[in-house]
N, C-alpha and C positions, 0 to 999 in steps of 0.2 A: 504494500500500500504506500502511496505517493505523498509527503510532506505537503501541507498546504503551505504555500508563501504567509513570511510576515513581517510586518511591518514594524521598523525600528521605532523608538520614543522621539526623534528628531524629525522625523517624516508627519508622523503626528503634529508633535508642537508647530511646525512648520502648517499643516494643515489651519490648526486654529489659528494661527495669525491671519490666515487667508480669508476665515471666518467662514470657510466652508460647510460647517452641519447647518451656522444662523441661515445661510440661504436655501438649505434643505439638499443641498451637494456631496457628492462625496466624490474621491480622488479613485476616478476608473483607470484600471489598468489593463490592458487587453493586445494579444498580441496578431499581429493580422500578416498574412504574407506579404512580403516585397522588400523594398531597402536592399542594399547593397551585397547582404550576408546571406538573402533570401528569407528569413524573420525580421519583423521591425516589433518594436513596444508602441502601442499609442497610448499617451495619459492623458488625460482631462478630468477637468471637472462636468460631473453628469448626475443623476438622479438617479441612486438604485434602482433596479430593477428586480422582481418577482427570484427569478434565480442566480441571481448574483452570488457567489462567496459575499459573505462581508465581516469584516475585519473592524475592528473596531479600538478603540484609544483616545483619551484626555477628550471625550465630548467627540472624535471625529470619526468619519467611515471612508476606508479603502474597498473597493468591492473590483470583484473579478467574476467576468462570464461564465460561463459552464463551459464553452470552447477554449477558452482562451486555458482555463485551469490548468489540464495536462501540459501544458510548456513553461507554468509556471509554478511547478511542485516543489518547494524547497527553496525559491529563491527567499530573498530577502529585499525590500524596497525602504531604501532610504533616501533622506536629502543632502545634497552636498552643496557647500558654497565653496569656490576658487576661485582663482584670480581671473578666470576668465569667465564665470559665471556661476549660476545656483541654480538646481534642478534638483528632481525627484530621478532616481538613478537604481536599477536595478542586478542587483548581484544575484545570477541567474547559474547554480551547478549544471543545470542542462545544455548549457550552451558549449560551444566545441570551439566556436569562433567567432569575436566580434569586429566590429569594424573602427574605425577609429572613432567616429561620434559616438559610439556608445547607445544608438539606440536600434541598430542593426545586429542579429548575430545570427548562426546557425546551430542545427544539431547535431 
């Protein structure tokens, strides 16, 4: 049986500054074909839906499709700030290979 993904305490806090649940939002994560590696991650803010995974922390919701689940069993989503930006960034053991943006990889 597969590890459901989770979500770090900074990803979270990062969410409430966003003030994501006040808008009834929560931080989708879903992985869809294409991008450079042949998987990409799409995130946004969106409105659970009926079978979503959902993931929960400090007031906020991360939710994942029922498609998307299998690719992402065991990862981990966090937020990073660097010098060259800040994002929601996923550390994904299924992956074999990613790309340099980091939002492409395969299996």
């Amino acid at each position: 049986m597969q590890l459901p993904p989770t979500v770090t305490p900074r990803a979270f806090e990062r969410l409430a500054e966003i003030g994501a649940a006040g808008q009834g939002q929560a931080l989708r994560v879903a992985v869809e074909g294409g991008g450079c590696s042949g998987f990409q991650y799409e995130i946004e803010l969106d409105s659970p839906k009926d079978d979503d995974l959902v993931l929960e922390g400090s007031g906020e919701k991360v939710v994942v499709d029922a498609i998307s689940l299998p690719f992402l069993g065991g990862a981990v989503i966090d937020f990073s700030e660097e010098l060259i930006g800040a994002r929601f960034v996923i550390n994904n053991p299924n992956a074999t290979s990613s790309c340099g943006c980091g939002t492409s990889f395969s299996m």
